[in-house]
KEMARZA-302396 format. One record per residue (C-alpha): residue number from 0; z, x, y. Coordinates in steps of 0.1 Angstrom, whole numbers, plus 5000, padded with zeros to 4 digits. Layout:
<recs>
<rec><nr>NUM</nr><c3>Z</c3><c1>X</c1><c2>Y</c2></rec>
...
</recs>
This chain:
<recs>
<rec><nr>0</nr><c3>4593</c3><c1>8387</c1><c2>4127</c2></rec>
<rec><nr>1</nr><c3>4596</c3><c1>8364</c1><c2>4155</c2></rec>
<rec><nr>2</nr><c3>4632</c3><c1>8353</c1><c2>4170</c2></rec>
<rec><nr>3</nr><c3>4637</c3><c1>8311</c1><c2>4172</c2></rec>
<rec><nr>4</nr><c3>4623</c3><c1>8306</c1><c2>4206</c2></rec>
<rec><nr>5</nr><c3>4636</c3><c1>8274</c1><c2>4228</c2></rec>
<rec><nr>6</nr><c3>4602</c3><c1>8261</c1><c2>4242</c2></rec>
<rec><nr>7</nr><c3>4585</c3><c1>8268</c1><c2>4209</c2></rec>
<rec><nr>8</nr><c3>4611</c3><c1>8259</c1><c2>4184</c2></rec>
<rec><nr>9</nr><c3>4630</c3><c1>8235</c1><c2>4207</c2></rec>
<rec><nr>10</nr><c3>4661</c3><c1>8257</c1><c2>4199</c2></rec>
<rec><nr>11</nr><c3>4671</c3><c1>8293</c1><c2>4199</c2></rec>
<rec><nr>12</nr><c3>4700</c3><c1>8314</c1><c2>4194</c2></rec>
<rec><nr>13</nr><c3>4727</c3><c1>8323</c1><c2>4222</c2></rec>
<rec><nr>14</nr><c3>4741</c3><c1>8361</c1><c2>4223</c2></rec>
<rec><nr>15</nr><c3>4777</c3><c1>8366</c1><c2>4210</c2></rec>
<rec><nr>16</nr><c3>4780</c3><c1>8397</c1><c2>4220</c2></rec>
<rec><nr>17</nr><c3>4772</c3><c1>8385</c1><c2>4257</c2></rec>
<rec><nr>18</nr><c3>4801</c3><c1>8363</c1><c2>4255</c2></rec>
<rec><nr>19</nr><c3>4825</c3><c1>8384</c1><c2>4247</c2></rec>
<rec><nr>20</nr><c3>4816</c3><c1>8409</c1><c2>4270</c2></rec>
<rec><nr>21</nr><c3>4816</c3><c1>8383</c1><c2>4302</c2></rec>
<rec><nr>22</nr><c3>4853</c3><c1>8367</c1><c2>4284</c2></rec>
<rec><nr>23</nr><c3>4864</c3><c1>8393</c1><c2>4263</c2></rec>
<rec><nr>24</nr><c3>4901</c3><c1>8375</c1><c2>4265</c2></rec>
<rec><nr>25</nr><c3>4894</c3><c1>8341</c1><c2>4251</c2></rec>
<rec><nr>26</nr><c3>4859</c3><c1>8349</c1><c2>4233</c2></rec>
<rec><nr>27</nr><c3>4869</c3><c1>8366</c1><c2>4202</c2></rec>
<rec><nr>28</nr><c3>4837</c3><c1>8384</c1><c2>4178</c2></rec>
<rec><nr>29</nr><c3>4842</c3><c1>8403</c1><c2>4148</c2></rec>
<rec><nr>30</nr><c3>4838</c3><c1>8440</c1><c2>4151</c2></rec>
<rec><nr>31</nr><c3>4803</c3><c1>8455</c1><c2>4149</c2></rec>
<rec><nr>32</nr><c3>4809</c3><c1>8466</c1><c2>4115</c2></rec>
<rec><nr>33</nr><c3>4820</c3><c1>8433</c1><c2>4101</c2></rec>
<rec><nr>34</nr><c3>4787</c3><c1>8421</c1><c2>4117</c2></rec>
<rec><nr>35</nr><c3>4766</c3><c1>8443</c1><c2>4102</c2></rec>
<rec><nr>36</nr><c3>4772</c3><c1>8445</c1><c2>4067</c2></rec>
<rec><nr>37</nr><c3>4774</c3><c1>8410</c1><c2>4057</c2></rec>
<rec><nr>38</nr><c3>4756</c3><c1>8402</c1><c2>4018</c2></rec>
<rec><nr>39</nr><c3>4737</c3><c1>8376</c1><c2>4006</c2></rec>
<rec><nr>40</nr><c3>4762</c3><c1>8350</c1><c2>4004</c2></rec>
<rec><nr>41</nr><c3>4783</c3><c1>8359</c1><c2>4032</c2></rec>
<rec><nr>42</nr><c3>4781</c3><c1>8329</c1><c2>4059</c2></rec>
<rec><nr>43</nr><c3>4781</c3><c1>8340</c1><c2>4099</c2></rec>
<rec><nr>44</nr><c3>4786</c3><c1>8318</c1><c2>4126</c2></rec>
<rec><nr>45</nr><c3>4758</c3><c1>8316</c1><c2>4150</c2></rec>
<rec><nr>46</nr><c3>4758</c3><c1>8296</c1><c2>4186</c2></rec>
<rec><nr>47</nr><c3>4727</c3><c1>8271</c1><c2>4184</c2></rec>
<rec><nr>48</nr><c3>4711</c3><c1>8259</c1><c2>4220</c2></rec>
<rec><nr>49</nr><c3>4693</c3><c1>8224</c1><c2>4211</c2></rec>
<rec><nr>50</nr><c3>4670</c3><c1>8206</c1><c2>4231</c2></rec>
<rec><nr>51</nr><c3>4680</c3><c1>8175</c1><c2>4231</c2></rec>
<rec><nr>52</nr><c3>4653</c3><c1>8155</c1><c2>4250</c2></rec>
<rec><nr>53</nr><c3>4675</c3><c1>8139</c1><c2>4270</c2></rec>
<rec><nr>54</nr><c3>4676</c3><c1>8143</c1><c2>4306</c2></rec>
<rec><nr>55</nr><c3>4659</c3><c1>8180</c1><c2>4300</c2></rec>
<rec><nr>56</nr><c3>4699</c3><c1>8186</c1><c2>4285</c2></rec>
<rec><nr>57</nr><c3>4705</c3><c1>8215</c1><c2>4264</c2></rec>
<rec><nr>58</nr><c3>4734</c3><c1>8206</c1><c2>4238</c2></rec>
<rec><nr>59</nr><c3>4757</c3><c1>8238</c1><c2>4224</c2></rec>
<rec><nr>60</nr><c3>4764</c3><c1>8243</c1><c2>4186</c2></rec>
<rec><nr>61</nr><c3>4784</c3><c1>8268</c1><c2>4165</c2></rec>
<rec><nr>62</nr><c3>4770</c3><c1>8259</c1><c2>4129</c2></rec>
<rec><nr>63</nr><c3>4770</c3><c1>8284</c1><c2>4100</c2></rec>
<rec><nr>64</nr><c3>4745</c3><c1>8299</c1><c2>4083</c2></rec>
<rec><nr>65</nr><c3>4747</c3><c1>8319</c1><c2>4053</c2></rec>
<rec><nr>66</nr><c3>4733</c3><c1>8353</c1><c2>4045</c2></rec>
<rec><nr>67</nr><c3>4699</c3><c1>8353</c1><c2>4023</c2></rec>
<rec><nr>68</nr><c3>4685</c3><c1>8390</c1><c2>4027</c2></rec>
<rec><nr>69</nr><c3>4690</c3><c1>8418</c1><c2>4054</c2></rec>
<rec><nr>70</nr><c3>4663</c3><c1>8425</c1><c2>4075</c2></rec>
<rec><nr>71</nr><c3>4661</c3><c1>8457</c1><c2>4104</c2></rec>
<rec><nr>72</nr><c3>4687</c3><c1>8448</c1><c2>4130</c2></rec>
<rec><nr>73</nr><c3>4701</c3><c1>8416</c1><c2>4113</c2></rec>
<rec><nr>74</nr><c3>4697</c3><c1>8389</c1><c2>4086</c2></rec>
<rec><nr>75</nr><c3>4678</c3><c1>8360</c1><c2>4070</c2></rec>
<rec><nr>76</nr><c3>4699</c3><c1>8333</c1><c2>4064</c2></rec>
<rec><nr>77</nr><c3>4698</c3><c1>8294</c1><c2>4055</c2></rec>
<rec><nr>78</nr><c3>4716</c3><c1>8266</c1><c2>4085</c2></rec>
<rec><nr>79</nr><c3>4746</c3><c1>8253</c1><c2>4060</c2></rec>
<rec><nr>80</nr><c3>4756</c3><c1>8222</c1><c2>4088</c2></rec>
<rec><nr>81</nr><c3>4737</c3><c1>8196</c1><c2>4099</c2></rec>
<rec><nr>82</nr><c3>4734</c3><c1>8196</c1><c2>4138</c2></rec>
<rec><nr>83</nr><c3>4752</c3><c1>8164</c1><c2>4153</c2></rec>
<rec><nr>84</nr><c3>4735</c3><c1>8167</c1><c2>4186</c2></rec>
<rec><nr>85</nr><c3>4700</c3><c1>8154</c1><c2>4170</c2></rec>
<rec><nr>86</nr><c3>4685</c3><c1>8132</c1><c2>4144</c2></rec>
<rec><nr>87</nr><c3>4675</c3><c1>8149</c1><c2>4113</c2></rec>
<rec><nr>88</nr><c3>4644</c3><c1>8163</c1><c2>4114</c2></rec>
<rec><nr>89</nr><c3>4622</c3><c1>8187</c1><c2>4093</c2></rec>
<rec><nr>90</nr><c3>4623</c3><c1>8219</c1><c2>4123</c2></rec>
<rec><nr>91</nr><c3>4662</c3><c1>8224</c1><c2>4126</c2></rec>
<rec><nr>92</nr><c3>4691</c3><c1>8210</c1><c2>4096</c2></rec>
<rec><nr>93</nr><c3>4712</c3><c1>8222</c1><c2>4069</c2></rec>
<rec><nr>94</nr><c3>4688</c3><c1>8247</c1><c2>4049</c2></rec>
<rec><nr>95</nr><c3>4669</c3><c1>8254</c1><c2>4078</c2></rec>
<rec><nr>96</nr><c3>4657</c3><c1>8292</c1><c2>4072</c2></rec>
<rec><nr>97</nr><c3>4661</c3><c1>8315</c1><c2>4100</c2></rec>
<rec><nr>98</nr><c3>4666</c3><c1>8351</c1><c2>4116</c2></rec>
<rec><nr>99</nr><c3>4690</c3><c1>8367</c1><c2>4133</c2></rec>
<rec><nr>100</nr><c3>4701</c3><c1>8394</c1><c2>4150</c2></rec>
<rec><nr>101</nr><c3>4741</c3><c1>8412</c1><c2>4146</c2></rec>
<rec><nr>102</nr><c3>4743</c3><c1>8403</c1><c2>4182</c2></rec>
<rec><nr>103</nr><c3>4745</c3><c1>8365</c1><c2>4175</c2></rec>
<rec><nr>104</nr><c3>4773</c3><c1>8363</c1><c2>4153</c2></rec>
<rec><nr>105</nr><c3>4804</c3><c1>8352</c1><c2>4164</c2></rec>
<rec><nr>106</nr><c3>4826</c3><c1>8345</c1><c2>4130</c2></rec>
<rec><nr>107</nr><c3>4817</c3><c1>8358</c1><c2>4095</c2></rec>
<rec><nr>108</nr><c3>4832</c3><c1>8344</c1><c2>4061</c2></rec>
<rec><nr>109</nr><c3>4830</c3><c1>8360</c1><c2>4027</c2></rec>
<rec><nr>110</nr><c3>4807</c3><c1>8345</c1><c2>3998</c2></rec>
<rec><nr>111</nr><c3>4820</c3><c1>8325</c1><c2>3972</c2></rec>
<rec><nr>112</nr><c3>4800</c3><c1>8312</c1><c2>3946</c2></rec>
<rec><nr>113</nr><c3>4787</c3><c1>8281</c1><c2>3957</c2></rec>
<rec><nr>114</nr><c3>4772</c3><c1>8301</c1><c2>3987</c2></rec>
<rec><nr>115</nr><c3>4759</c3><c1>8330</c1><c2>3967</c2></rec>
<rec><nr>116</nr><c3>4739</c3><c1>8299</c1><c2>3948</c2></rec>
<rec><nr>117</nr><c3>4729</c3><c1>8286</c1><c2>3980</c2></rec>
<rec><nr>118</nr><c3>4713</c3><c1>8322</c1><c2>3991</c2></rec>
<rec><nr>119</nr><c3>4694</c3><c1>8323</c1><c2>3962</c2></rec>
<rec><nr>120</nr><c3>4677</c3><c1>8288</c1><c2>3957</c2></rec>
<rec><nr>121</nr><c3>4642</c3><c1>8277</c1><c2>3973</c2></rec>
<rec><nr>122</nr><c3>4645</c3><c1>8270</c1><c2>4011</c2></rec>
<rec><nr>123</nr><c3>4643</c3><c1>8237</c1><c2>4015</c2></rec>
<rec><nr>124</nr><c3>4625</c3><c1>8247</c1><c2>4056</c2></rec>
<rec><nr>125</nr><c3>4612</c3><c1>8282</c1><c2>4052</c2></rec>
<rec><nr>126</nr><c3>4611</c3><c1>8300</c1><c2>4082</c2></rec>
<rec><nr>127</nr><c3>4573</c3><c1>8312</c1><c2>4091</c2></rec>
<rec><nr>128</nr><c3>4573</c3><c1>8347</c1><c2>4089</c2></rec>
<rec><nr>129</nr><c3>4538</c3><c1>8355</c1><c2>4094</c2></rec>
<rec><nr>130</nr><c3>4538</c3><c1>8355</c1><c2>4137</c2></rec>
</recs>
């Protein structure tokens, strides 16, 4: 399955585990087993890059996304914010669907119910998991 990639998608993921590792003092991560055993349900939070067509500026968001089904290396999950650095549209916002890898996650919560509901109903933007 294909990653989000910026000049196709007009976003993509940043690497978590990168940041720590260049400010391991100020950028905190959960431990790799905290990562890597999250359930449908469970929301992690994921560092967004956004074009932003502006100037050829790239805006920065952390925005969660919660936990639909485990795939090899990482996750399928659902966007549960609603970007502020664009106007909706139908490629990126809350129920976007979308895959990512352990290395992206830089906070994780447990499920609750309302989530567990969330990672169960129809995706409102399914990813396209054909290419």
């Amino acid at each position: 399955m294909r990653a989000p990639d910026f000049d196709r998608d007009g976003w993509c993921l940043d690497d978590g585990e990168e940041r720590h590792r260049a400010a391991p003092a100020t950028f905190h991560i959960p431990d790799r087993a905290a990562r890597s055993f999250l359930q449908p349900g469970d929301l992690a939070k994921l560092i967004f890059m956004i074009d932003v067509e502006d100037d050829d500026a790239v805006a920065v968001e952390r925005m969660w996304v919660i936990v639909r089904e485990r795939i090899p290396g990482g996750y399928i999950g659902i966007l549960d914010n609603e970007p502020h650095s664009i106007a909706e549209n139908d490629q990126l916002w809350s129920g976007t669907e979308l895959p990512f890898e352990y290395r992206h996650i830089i906070a994780v919560e447990k499920s609750d119910e309302k989530s567990i509901a969330l990672a169960k109903a129809p995706v409102p933007i399914p990813w396209d998991r054909s290419s």
